[in-house]
C-alpha positions, 0 to 999 in steps of 0.5 A, a space after each residue: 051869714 051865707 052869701 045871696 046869690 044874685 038872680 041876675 048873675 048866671 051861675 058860671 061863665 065859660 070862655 069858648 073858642 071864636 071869642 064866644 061864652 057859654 054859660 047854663 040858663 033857666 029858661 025863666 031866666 032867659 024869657 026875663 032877659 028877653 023881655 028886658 032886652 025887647 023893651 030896652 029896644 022898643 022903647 028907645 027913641 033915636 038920639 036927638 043930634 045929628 052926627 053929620 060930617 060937614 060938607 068936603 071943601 070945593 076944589 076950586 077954592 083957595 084960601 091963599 
């Protein structure tokens, strides 16, 4: 049985230089990852909690 290559893995990866990958596209495959990635952005909704510090202590105040 032959192997299935996969549609969503592109066929080689290459390690460039400043951390960078190449690798060929089709340009059918690139439109679909672009769209993909569009409607991943445009449809996520902020998170809902509040990642806020609380406020620094005052300085005038002593706990001793």
């Amino acid at each position: 049985m032959a192997a299935h290559r996969s549609r969503n893995v592109p066929p080689r990866v290459t390690k460039e230089s400043d951390e960078r990958v190449f690798t060929p596209l089709s340009g059918r495959y690139l439109i679909a990852r672009l769209v993909s990635l569009h409607t991943v952005t445009s449809t996520t909704r902020p998170a809902a909690a509040t990642w806020n510090l609380p406020p620094p202590p005052t300085s005038g105040s002593s706990s001793a």
